[in-house]
N, C-alpha and C positions, 0 to 999 in steps of 0.2 A: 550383492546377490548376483549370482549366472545372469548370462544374457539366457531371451529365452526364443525361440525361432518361430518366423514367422511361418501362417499356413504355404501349402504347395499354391506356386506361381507368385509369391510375395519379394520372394528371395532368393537367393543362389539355390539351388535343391541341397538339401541335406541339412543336419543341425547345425545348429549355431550361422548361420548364414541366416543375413537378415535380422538381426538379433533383437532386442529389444529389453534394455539392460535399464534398472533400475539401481542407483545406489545407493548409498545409505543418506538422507535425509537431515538435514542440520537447523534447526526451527527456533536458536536461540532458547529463551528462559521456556524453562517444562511449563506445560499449559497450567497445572495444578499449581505453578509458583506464581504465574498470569492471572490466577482468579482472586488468590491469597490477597496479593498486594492491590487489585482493582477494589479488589472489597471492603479493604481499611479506607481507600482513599472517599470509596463512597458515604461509609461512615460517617467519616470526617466531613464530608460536604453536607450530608443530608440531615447531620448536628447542627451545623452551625446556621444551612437556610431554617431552620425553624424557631433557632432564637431571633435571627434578623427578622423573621417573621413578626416575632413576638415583640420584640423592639418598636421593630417598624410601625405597628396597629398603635403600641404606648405612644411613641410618641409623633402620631400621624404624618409619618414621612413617605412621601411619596417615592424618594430616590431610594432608602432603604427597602421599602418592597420591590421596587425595582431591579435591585442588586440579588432582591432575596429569591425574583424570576427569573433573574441569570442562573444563579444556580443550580435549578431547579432543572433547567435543560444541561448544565453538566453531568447534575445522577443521572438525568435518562439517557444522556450518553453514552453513560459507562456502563449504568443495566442494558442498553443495545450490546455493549460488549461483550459483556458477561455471557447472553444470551448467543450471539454469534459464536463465541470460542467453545461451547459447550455443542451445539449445531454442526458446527468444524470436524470437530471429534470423532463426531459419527464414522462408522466404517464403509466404504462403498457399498450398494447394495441396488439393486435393481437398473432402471433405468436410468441412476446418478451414480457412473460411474469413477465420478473423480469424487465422491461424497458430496457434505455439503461444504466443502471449502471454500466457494466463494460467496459463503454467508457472510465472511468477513469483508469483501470487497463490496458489500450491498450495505454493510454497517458505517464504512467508510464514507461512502456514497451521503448515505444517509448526514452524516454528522458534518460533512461539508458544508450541504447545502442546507442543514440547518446554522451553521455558522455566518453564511450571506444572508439566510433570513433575518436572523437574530440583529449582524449588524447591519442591514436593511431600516428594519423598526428601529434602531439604536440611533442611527444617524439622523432617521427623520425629529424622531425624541430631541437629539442633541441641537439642530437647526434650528427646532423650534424654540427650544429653551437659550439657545446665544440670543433670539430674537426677543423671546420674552422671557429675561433669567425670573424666577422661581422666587420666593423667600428660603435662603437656605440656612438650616440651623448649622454653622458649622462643627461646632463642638462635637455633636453627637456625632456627624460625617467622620469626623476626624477619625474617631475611638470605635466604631464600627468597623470603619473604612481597617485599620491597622491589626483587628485583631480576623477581618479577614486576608488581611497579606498574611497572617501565622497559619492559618487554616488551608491556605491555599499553597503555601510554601510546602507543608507538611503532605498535602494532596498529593502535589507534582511530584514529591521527590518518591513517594511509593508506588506513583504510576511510571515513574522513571526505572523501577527494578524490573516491570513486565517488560514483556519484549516489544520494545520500539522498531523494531522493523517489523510490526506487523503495522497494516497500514490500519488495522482494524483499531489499536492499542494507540497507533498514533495520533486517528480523528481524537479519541477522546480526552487524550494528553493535550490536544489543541486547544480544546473546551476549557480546561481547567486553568490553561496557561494563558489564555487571552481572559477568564476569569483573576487570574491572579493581578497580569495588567491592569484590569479594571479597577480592582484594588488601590494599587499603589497611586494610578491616576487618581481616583477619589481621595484618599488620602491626600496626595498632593494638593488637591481644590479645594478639599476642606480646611486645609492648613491656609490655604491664599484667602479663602472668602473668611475664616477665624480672624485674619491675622489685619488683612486689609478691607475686607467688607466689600472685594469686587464676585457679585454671585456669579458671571458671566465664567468663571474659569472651570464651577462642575462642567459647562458645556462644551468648552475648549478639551478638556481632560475627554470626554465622554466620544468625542470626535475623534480624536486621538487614536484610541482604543479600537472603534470604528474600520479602522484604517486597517489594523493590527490582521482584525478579523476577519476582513473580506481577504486579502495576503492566502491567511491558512484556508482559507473556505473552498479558494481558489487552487491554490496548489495541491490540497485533498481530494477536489472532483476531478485534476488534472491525472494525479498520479492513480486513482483506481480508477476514472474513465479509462487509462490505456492499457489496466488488464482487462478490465472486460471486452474493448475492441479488442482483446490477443494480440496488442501491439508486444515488439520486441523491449526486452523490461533495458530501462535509461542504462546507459554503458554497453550495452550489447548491440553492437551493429551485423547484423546479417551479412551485407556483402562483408564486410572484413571473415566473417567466422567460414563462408564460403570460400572466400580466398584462400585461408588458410588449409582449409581440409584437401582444396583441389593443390596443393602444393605436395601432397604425399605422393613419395616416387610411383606411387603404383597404381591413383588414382588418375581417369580420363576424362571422368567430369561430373558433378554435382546438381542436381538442381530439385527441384520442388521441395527448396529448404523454407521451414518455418522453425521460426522462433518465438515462444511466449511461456505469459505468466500462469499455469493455473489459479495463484495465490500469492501471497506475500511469499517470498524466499523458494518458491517455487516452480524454478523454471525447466521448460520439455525444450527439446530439438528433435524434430523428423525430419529427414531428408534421403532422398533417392540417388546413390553415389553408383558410377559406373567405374569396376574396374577393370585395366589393362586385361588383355587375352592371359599372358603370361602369371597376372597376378594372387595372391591369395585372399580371399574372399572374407577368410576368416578374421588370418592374422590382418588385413588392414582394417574391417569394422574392431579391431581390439585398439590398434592404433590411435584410430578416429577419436573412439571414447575415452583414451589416453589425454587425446591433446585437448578435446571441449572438457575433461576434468579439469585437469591441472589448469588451463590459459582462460577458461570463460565459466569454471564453477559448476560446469554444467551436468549434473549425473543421470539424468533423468533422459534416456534416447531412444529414439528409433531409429535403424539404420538400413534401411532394405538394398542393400548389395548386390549389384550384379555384373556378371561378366560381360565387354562391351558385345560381343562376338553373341553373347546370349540370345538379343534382344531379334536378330532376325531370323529364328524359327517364327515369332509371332507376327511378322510381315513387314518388320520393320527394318530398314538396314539404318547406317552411323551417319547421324546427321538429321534421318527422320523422327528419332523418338522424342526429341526436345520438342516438336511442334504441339506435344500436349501438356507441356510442362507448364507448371503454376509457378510465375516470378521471373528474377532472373536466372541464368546457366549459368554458371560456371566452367569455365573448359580448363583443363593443364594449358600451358604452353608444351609447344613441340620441342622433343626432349631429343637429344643427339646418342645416336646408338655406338 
């Protein structure tokens, strides 16, 4: 899409100066393919928590309902999803002008810090049971335990088709996959306490998993806490992308640059670039959005452009106007004529 130019006193006068260029947007698996594949995987989970349900009451297992609560917060994970991606959708409109895009980043939020909760209770559960192991029937652990490793295998691999880089798709791929470990751990205990009759090792197993969990719970409130501060998204460092812009022959200095995320894969740059007397206004914000395409991904800009010689009609001369600037400046080095 065109750049599109900012109002009088924004930008260089005239069009296209000051631009604010949108381009085409890349969002990985179509959202419609995102709902598809979330919805078999729910399926699948919310079949199988209701036999372990139904197991579990048969044959008064208390770890089988337990398993079968686990679960139970991975479907409302992924209905958080579901619910998010469809929210997202939405078109801009009023006071929300970026839509509701970061409903995904609040779902995210959401599934982390139910993942610490989760293994919060989990661990203390597990502590208490190394101290006091349980009577455990292993047999039925066992054959439970294995025909949810098939259920959960099948889960993950269909939330593996949605788009994983959304962070929203990835909380709940979390869920499913520290559900899947829980699994295979049970299985594992249940074959040790079958085989040798030590009950202490569901608790070992359950600790384990524990661990797994706090891991993603963690690195999920890490990575959407820092869209929502508008930190700059991991791999993107400011002063470098600063550096680089002020290296264009015709640029004299850079500053009240930000960088952030609206969303998952959704990254903005604004900044305020002064050019040379000499320079073109135009052709260098075309430049600009040349090299943050191609070198940082980035299509999404604002570039309000001005001549340096511009700035002291408004009473400011070279040197003073950085004193309002937000961050750091960036300057050229001095160039040999």
């Amino acid at each position: 899409m065109g750049a599109h130019a900012h109002g009088p006193g924004e930008g260089h006068g005239g069009p296209g100066r000051g631009g604010h260029a949108h381009g085409g947007h890349a969002h990985g698996v179509a959202e419609n393919a995102d709902r598809r594949w979330l919805s078999i995987a729910l399926a699948l989970i919310s079949g199988f928590m209701v036999v372990e349900v139904v197991v579990g009451i048969i044959a008064r297992s208390v770890a089988l309902l337990s398993d079968a609560a686990h679960m139970l917060t991975d479907a409302a994970s992924i209905v958080l999803v579901l619910i998010a991606i469809r929210l997202s959708a939405r078109p801009a409109r009023g006071g929300y002008t970026y839509g509701l895009k970061r409903s995904e980043i609040l779902s995210a939020q959401a599934n982390g810090l139910s993942l610490l909760l989760l293994g919060a209770y989990l661990g203390y559960e597990g502590v208490a049971r190394l101290i006091d192991p349980p009577e455990v029937t292993g047999g039925l652990v066992l054959t439970t335990a294995l025909a949810g490793v098939v259920v959960n295998l099948a889960a993950a691999w269909c939330m593996s088709k949605a788009n994983r880089s959304s962070l929203n798709v990835e909380g709940a791929f979390q869920h499913v996959l520290n559900d899947l470990y829980a699994f295979i751990a049970t299985a594992v205990a249940g074959l040790v306490v079958l085989t040798t009759g030590f009950a202490r090792a569901d608790a070992i197993a359950g600790l384990v998993v524990v661990v797994l969990m706090i891991k993603a719970g963690v690195d999920l409130l890490r990575a959407s806490g820092r869209v929502l501060l508008e930190a700059a998204p991991t791999g993107v460092e400011p002063d470098e992308v600063g550096g680089r812009l002020v290296a264009h022959g015709q640029v004299a200095e850079v500053h009240d640059l930000h960088v952030w995320q609206i969303t998952s894969g959704e990254v903005s740059l604004s900044a305020h670039v002064l050019v040379a007397a000499e320079g073109d206004c135009h052709a260098v914000r075309e430049d600009l959005e040349a090299v943050l395409r191609a070198e940082y991904g980035i299509t999404h800009t604002t570039l309000q452009v001005d001549h340096l010689d511009d700035l002291a009609p408004r009473g400011r001369t070279d040197g003073e106007h950085c004193l309002t600037a937000h961050g750091p400046v960036h300057r050229a080095a001095p160039r040999a004529h």
